[in-house]
C-alpha positions as CSV (number, residue, x, y, z in Angstrom):
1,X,0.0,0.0,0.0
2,X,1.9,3.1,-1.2
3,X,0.1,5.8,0.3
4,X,0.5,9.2,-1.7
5,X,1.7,12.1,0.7
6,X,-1.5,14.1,1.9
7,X,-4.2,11.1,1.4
8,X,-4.5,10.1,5.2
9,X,-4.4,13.4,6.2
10,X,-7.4,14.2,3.6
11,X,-9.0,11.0,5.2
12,X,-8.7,11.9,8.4
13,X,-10.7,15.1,7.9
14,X,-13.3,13.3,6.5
15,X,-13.8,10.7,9.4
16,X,-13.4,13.7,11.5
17,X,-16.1,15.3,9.8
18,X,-18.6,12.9,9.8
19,X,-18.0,12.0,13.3
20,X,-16.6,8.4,12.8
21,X,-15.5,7.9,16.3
22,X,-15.5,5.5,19.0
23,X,-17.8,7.1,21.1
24,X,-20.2,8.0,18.1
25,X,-20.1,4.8,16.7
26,X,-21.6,3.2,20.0
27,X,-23.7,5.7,20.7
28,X,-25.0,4.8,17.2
29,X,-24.9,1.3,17.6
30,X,-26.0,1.3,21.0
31,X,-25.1,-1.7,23.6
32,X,-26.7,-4.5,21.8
33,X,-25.5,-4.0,18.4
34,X,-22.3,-3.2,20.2
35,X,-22.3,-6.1,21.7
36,X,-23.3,-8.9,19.0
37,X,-20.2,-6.7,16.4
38,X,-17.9,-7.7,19.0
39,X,-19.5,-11.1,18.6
40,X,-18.6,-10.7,14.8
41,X,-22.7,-10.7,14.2
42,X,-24.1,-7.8,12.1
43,X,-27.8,-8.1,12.2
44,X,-28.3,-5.7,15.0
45,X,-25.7,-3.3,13.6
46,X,-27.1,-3.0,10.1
47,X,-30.9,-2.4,11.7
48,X,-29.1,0.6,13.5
49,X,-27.9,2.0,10.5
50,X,-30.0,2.7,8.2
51,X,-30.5,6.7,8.1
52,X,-28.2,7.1,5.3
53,X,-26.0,9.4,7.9
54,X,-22.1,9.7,6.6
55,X,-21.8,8.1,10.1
56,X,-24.1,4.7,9.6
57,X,-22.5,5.1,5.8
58,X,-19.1,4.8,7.4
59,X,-20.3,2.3,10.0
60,X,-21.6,-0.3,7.1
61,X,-18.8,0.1,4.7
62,X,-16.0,-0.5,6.8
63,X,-17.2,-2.7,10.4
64,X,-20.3,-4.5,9.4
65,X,-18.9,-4.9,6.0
66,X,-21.4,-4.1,3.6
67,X,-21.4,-2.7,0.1
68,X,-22.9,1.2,0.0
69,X,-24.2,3.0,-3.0
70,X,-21.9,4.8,-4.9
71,X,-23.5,8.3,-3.8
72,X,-24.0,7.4,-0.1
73,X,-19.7,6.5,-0.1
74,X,-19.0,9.9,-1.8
75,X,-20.8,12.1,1.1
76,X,-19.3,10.4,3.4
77,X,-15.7,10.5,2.2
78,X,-16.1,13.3,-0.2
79,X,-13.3,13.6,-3.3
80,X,-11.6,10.3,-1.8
81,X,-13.7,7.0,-3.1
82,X,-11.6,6.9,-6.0
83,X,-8.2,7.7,-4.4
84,X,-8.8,5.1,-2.1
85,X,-9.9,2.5,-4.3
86,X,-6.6,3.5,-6.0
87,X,-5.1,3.2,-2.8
88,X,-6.4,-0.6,-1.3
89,X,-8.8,0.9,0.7
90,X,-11.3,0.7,-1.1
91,X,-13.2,-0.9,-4.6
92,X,-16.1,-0.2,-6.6
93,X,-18.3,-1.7,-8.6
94,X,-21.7,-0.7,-10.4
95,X,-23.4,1.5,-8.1
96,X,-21.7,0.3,-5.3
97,X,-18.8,0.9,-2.9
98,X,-17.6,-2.0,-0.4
99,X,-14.2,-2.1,2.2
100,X,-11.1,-3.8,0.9
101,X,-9.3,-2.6,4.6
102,X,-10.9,-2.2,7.4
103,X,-10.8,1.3,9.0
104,X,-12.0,1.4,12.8
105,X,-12.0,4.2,14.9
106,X,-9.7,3.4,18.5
107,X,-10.0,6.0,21.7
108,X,-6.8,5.9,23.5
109,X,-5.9,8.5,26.4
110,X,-8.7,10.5,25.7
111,X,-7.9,11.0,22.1
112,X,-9.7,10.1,18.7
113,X,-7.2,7.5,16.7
114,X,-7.9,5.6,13.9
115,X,-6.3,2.3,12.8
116,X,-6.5,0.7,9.1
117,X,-5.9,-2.9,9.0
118,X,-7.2,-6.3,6.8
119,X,-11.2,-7.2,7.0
120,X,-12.3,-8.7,10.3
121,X,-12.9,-12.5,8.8
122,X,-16.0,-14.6,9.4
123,X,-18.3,-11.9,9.9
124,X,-22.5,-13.5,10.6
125,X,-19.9,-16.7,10.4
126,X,-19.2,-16.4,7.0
127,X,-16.4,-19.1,5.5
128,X,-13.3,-16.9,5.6
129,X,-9.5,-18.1,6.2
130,X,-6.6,-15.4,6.5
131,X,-3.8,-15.2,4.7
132,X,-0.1,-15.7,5.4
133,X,0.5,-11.5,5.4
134,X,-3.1,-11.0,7.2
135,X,-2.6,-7.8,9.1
136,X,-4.4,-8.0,11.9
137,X,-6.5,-4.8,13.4
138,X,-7.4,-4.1,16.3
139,X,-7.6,-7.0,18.8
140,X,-7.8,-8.2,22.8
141,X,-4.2,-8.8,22.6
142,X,-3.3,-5.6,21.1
143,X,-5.5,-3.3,23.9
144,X,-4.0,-5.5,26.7
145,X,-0.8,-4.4,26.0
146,X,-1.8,-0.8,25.7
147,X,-2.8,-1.0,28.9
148,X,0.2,-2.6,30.2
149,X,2.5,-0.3,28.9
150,X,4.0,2.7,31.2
151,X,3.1,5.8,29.9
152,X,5.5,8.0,31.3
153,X,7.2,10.8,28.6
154,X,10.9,9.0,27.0
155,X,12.9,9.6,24.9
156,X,13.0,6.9,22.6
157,X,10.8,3.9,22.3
158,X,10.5,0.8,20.5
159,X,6.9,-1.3,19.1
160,X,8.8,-5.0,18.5
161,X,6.8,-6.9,15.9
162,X,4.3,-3.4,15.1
163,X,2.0,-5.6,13.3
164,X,-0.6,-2.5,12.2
165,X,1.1,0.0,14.2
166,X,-1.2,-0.1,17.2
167,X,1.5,0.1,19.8
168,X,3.3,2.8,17.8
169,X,0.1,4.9,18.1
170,X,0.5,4.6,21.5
171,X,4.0,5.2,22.0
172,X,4.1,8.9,19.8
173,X,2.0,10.1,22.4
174,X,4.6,10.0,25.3
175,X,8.2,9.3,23.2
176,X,10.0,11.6,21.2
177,X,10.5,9.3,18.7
178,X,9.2,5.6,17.8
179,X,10.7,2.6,15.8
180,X,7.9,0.1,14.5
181,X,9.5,-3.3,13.2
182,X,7.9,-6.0,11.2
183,X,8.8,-8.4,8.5
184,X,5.6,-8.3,7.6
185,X,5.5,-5.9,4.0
186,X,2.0,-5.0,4.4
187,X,2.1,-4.5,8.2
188,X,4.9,-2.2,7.6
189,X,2.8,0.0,4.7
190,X,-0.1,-0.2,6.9
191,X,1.5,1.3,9.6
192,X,3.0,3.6,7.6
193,X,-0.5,5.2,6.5
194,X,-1.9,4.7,10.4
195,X,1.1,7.3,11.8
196,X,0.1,9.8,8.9
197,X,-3.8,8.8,9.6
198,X,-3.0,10.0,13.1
199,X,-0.6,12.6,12.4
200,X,2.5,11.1,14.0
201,X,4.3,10.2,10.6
202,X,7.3,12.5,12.1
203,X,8.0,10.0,15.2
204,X,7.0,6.6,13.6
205,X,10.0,5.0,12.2
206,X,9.4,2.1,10.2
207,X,12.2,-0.6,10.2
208,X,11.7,-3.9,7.7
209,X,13.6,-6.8,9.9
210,X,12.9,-9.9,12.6
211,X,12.7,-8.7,16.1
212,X,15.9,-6.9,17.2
213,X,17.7,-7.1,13.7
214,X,16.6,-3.6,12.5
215,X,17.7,-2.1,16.1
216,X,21.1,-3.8,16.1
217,X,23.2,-1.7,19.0
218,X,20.6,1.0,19.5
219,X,19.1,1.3,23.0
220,X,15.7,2.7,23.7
221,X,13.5,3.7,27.3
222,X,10.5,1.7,26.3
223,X,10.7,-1.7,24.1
224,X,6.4,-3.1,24.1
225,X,5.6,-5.9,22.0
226,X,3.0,-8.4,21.3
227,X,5.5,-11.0,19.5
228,X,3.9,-14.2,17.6
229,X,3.8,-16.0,20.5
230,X,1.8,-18.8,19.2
231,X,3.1,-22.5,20.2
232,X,2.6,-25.2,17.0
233,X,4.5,-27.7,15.4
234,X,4.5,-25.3,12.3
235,X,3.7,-28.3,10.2
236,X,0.9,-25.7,8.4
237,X,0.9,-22.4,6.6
238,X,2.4,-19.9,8.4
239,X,0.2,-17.2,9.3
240,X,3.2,-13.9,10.1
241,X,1.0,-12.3,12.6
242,X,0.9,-14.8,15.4
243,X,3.1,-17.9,14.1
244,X,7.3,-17.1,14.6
245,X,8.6,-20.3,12.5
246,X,10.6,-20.6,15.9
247,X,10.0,-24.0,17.9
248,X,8.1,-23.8,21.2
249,X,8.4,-20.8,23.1
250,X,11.4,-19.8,21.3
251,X,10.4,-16.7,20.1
252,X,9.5,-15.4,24.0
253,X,12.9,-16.9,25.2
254,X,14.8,-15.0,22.6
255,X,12.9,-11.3,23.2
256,X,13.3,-12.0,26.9
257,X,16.8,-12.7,26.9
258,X,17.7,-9.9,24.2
259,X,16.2,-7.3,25.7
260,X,18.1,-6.2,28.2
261,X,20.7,-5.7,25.9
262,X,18.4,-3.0,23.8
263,X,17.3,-0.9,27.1
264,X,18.6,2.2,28.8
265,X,19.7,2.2,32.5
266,X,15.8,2.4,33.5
267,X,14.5,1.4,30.8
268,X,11.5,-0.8,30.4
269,X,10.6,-4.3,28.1
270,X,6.7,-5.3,28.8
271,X,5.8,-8.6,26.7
272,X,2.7,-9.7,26.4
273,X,3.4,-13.6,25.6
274,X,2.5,-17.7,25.9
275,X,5.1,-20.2,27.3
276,X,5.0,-23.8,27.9
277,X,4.1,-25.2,31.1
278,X,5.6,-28.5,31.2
279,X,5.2,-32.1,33.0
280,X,8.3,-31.8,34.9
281,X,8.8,-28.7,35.9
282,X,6.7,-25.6,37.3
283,X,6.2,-22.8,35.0
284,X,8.3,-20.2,37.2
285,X,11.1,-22.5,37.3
286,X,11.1,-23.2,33.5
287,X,10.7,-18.7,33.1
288,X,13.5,-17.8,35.5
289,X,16.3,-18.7,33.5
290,X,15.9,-16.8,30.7
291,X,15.8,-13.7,33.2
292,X,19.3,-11.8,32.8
293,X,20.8,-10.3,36.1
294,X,20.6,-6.5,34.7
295,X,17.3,-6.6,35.1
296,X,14.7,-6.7,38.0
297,X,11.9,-9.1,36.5
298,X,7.7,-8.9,37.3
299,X,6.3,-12.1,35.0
300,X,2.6,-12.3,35.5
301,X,0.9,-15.7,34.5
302,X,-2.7,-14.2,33.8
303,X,-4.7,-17.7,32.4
304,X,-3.4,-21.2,31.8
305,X,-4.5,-23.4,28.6
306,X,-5.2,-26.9,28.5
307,X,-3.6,-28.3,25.1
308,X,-7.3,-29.4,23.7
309,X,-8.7,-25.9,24.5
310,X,-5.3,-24.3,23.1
311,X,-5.8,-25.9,19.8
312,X,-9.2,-25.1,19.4
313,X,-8.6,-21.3,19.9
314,X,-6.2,-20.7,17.3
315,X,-7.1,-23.4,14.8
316,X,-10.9,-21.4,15.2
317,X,-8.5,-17.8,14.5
318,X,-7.3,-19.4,11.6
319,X,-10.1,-19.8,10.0
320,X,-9.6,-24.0,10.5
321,X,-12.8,-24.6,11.8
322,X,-15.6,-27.0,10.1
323,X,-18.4,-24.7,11.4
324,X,-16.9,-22.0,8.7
325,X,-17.4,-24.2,6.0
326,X,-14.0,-23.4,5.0
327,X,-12.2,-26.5,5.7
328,X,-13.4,-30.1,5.4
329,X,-14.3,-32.6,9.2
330,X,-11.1,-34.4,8.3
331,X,-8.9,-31.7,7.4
332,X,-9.9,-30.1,10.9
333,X,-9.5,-33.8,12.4
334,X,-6.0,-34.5,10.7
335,X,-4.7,-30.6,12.3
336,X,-6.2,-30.8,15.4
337,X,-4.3,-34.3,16.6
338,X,-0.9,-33.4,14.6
339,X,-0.7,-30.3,17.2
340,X,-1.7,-32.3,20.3
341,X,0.0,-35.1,19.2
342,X,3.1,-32.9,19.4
343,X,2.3,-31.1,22.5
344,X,2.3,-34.6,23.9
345,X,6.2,-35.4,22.5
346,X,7.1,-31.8,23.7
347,X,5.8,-33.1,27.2
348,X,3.7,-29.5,27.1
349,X,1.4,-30.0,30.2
350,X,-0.1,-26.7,28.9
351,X,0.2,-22.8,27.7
352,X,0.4,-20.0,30.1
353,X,-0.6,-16.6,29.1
354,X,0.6,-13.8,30.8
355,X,2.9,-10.8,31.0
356,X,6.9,-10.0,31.0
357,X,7.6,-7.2,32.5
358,X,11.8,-6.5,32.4
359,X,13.3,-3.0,34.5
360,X,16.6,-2.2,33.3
361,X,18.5,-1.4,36.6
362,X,20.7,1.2,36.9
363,X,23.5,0.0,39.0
364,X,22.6,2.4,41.8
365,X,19.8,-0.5,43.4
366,X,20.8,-2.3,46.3
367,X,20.9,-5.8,46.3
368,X,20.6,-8.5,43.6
369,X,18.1,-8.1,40.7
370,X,14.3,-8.5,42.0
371,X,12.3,-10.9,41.1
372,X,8.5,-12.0,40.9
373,X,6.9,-14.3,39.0
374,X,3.1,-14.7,40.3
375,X,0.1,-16.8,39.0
376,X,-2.6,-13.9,39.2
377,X,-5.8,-15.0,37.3
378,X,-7.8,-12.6,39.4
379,X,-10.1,-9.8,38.3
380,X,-7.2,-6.5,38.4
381,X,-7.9,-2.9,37.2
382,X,-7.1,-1.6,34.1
383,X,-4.9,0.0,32.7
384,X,-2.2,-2.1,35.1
385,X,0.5,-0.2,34.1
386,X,0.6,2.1,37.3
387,X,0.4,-1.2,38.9
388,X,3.7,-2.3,37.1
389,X,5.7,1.0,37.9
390,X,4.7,1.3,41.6
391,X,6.3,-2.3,41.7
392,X,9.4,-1.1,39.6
393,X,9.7,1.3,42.6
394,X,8.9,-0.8,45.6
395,X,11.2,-3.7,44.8
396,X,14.2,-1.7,45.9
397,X,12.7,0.7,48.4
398,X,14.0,0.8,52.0
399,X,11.8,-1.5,54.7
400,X,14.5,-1.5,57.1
401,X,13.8,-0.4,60.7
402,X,14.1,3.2,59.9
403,X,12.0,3.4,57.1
404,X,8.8,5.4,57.6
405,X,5.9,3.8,56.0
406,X,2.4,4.6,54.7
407,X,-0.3,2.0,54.2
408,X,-1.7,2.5,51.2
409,X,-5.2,4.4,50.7
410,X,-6.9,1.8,49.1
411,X,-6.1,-1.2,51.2
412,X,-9.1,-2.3,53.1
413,X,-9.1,-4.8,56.4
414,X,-11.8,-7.5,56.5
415,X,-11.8,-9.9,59.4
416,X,-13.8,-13.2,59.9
417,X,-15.1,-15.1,63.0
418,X,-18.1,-15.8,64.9
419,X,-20.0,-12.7,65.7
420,X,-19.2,-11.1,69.2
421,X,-15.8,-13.1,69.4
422,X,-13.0,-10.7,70.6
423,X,-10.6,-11.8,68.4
424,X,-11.3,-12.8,64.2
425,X,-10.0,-15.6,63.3
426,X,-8.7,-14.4,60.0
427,X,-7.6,-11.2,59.0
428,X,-7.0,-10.1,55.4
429,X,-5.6,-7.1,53.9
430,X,-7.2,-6.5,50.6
431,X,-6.1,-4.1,47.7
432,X,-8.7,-2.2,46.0
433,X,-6.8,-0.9,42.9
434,X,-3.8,-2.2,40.8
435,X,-3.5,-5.8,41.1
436,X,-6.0,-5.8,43.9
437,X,-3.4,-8.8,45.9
438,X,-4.8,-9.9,48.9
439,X,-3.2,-11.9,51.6
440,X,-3.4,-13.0,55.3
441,X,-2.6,-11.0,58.4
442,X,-2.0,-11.8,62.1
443,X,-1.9,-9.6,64.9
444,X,1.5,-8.2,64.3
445,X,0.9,-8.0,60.9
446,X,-2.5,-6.0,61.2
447,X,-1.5,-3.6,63.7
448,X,1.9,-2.8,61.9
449,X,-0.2,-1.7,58.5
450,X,-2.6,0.1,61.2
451,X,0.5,1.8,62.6
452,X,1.8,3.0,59.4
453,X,1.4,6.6,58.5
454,X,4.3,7.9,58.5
455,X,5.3,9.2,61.2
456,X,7.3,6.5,63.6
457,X,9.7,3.8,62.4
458,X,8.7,0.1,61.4
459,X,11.6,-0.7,63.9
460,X,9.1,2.0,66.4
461,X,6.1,0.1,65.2
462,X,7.7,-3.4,65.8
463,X,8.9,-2.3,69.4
464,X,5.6,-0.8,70.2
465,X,3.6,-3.7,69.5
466,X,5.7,-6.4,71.2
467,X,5.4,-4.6,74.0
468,X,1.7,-4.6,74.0
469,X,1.8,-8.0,72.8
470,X,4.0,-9.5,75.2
471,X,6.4,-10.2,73.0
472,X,10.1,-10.3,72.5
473,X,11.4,-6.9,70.9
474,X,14.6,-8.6,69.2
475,X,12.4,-11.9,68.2
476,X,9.6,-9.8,66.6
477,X,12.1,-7.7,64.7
478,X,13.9,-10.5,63.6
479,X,10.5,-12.3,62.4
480,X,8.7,-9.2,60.9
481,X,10.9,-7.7,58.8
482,X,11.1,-9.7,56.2
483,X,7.3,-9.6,56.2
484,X,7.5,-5.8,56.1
485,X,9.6,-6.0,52.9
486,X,7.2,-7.8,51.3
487,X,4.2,-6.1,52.0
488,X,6.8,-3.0,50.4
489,X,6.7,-4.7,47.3
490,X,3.7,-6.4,47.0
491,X,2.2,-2.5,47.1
492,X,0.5,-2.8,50.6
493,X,2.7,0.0,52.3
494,X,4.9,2.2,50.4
495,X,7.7,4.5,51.1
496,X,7.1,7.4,48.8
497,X,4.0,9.9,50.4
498,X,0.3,9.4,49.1
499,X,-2.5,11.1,49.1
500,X,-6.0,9.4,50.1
C-alpha cells in the first residue's frame, strides 16, 4: 500500500467530519448492536444503520462490511472514493462501494485514533480463512498491551513486531520518537498510513527486519511488543501475525533474553506472551532462567490453557474450523491431533498466558536483581500499568527499621469469626486498585499496617507492638521484617507519600 503524501491526512478530515469515532459509533450502535459486532454478528448493527447518515455510511462500509451505493460513499468521504480504491482501501463496482481494509475508529488516552488494517474475517460466520501477510487490526491482545505499557514521557521507544502499528500509536504520544519493526510488508505499509492517519508520521520510524535485527546496537526507554507468540508444530501455513517459524516458546525466550541488551539504565521491556508449562517442571522454574541479572523481573501468569482448548482457539482464529465451511471434518481432524499429538512429544502440560515485565536497573539498586513471578488469574484494574511501575519502585525501596511507611489508601481490612468473638480468626488485607493482591494478616501484621502513617519507624512500630503483645522486641524484629519487605513490594505499604 503506497500511500501518496497528503491522502490520510485528507482521510482523516473526513472521518473527522462525519464523526466516525468510537464514542459516536456506540452511541450509534447502542449496547446490543455493540455487543453482538464484537460477537462478529451484524444483524443488530445493520438495523441501527439505516439513516443514510455519513456516520451509519461509514459504519456499514468498513465494520459490518457491507457494500454502500456509490453516492451514499462519496458524502461520506467526499473527493476520496476513488483515491482510495486506487489506494487498497477501497473498490467499486456498479453502483456500489464495499471495504477492501478495514478502518475502525480506537480512543486511547482520551484522544480520537484511527487504525487501518485487513477485514475482520467470518463476519455473521461467514467461510473466511486469513492469509499468510493478514494484518491484523485491532484486537484483545493488542488493547491488553496498551494498557500494560507505562506511559511516562521518553525519549526513545521501540513497538517490536508493530503488526498494524497499534502500539506505535500509542508510543508517539509520550516518546519523542518511535521505531515500528515487522517483516511483515504489508504491516509495515499499513503502519506507515496509520502514523500519517493519526498525524505522528514524524515519530514513527518504520524498520523492515525480525525482532531486534533492524535495532542492532541501538538502546531505547520503552521496548512493548505483542510478538507471535503462538506455540505449533509449524507443520501448516504460516500465518506472520501470530506464528514465529521458531519451535516452542522460542520466540518469548529470545525477546526476553535480548532485551536487556536494547534498554537504557531504567529502561522498560513489557511482553505480552505464551510459554510452555511443562510435566516436569513448574512454570516459574522453567521462566526464570531466561531472566538476565541486569534486570529486576515482574512475570505475571494471567490464564493457563489446556492443550485441547489451546488448539481449538487458534485453529478457530485461523479460520480452521468446520463450522466456517472453510475447511473439510477431516482436514480439521487431521490438524487438530498433529498439534496435540506434538504437544504430547514436547511433554507441554499446557500454555500459560501472561505478561513480562523487564526493568533495566541502573547499578545504583541495592541488592541482587528482583524478582516476581506470580500466578494472578484474578479480576485486576485496568490499565495495570501504574500497577507495574509502583512495583518497579517498591522492589528496591527501604523496609528496614528506619524506614517510615504509609499503608496504602486503598487497602481495606476484613476480618472473619463468629459474631461477638473478641478476636477474628482471619484477617486479610485486601487491595482495592492495581492488582487488587490480597493476603493474610496476624496480629502483628494488622496492627503494623494500622500503625503506618508515617510518622514512627517500622523498627518504632515493631517495638511498640511487642510490647503490648507480650512479646520479644529482638524476636519480633527479627520475624517481621522480612514480612514488612514484602508487603513493600507487593504495594501494601509504600515508602514514597500518598495522598488518600
Amino acid at each position: 500500500m503506497s500511500s501518496s503524501h497528503d491522502l490520510p491526512h485528507r482521510l482523516r478530515d473526513a472521518l473527522v467530519a462525519a464523526d466516525f469515532t468510537y464514542d459516536a459509533v456506540a452511541d450509534l450502535l447502542g449496547p446490543l448492536a455493540h455487543d453482538a459486532l464484537a460477537r462478529n454478528e451484524t444483524v443488530p448493527g445493520l438495523r441501527r444503520t439505516r439513516d443514510g447518515s455519513p456516520l451509519s455510511t461509514l459504519v456499514r462500509l468498513f465494520l459490518l462490511q457491507m457494500p454502500v451505493g456509490a453516492s451514499a460513499a462519496e458524502a461520506a468521504l467526499p473527493g476520496l472514493v476513488d483515491d482510495l480504491c486506487a489506494e487498497g482501501l477501497l473498490e467499486q463496482s456498479v453502483g456500489e462501494v464495499a471495504a477492501r481494509l478495514d478502518v475502525r475508529p480506537y480512543a486511547a488516552d482520551d484522544e480520537h485514533l484511527w487504525v487501518v488494517s485487513d477485514l475482520t474475517p467470518g463476519l455473521d460466520g461467514t467461510a473466511q480463512r486469513v492469509g499468510p501477510d493478514h494484518v491484523l487490526g485491532i484486537s484483545p491482545a493488542s488493547t491488553s498491551l496498551a494498557q500494560l505499557t507505562l506511559r511516562d514521557p521518553v525519549e526513545r521507544a521501540l513497538d517490536l513486531g508493530t503488526g498494524c502499528g497499534v502500539q506505535a500509536l500509542h508510543l508517539a504520544r509520550h516518546a519523542g520518537s518511535v521505531v515500528a519493526t515487522d517483516v511483515n510488508a504489508r504491516a509495515l505499509r499499513l503502519t506507515r498510513f496509520n502514523a500519517a492517519l493519526n498525524d505522528v508520521e514524524e515519530r514513527v520510524e518504520v524498520r523492515d527486519g525480525s525482532f531486534f535485527e533492524p535495532v542492532r546496537g541501538e538502546r531505547f526507554d520503552l521496548i512493548a511488543t505483542n510478538p507471535p507468540f503462538v506455540i505449533s508444530p509449524a507443520t501448516g501455513e504460516r500465518l506472520v501475525y501470530r506464528d514465529s517459524g521458531l519451535p516452542g516458546d522460542r520466540v518469548v525466550e529470545d525477546i526476553v533474553r535480548a532485551a536487556p541488551g536494547h534498554l537504557t539504565p531504567g529502561g522498560w521491556c513489557q511482553v505480552l506472551a505464551n510459554w510452555v508449562i511443562s510435566r516436569d517442571q513448574a512454570w516459574d522454574e522453567r521462566l526464570a532462567p531466561w531472566l538476565s541479572d541486569d534486570v529486576d523481573a515482574l512475570v505475571v501468569q494471567r490464564e493457563v490453557l489446556d492443550p485441547a482448548a489451546y488448539v481449538e482457539l487458534w485453529l478457530k482464529d485461523a479460520g480452521h474450523h468446520p463450522s466456517t465451511g472453510a475447511v473439510r471434518l477431516e482436514d480439521y481432524h487431521q490438524r487438530y491431533d498433529t498439534w496435540l499429538s506434538w504437544f504430547d512429544e514436547q511433554a507441554i502440560e499446557a500454555v500459560g498466558f501472561g505478561w513480562i515485565h523487564l526493568h533495566r536497573r541502573t547499578g545504583s539498586e541495592t541488592g541482587g536483581p528482583a524478582r516476581e513471578l506470580l500466578a494472578w488469574p484474578y479480576d485486576v484494574e485496568q490499565p495495570i500499568a501504574p500497577a507495574v511501575a509502583a512495583w518497579g519502585r517498591a522492589v528496591h525501596a527501604d523496609a528496614g527499621p528506619g524506614a517510615r511507611l504509609t499503608l496504602r489508601p486503598d487497602v481495606r481490612q476484613e476480618t472473619l469469626g463468629p459474631v461477638g468473638a473478641e478476636d477474628p480468626e482471619t484477617i486479610v488485607l485486601r487491595q482495592q486498585t492495581g492488582l487488587r493482591r490480597a493476603r493474610t494478616a496476624d496480629t502483628v501484621v494488622a496492627g503494623l499496617v494500622g500503625a503506618c502513617d508515617g510518622d514512627l519507624e517500622v523498627g518504632q512500630i515493631l517495638d511498640a507492638l511487642a510490647e503490648i503483645l507480650d512479646l520479644d522486641p529482638a524476636a519480633t524484629r527479627e520475624d517481621y521484617l522480612p514480612v514488612v519487605a514484602e508487603l513493600v513490594r507487593e504495594g501494601f505499604l509504600v515508602s514514597e507519600p500518598v495522598s488518600g
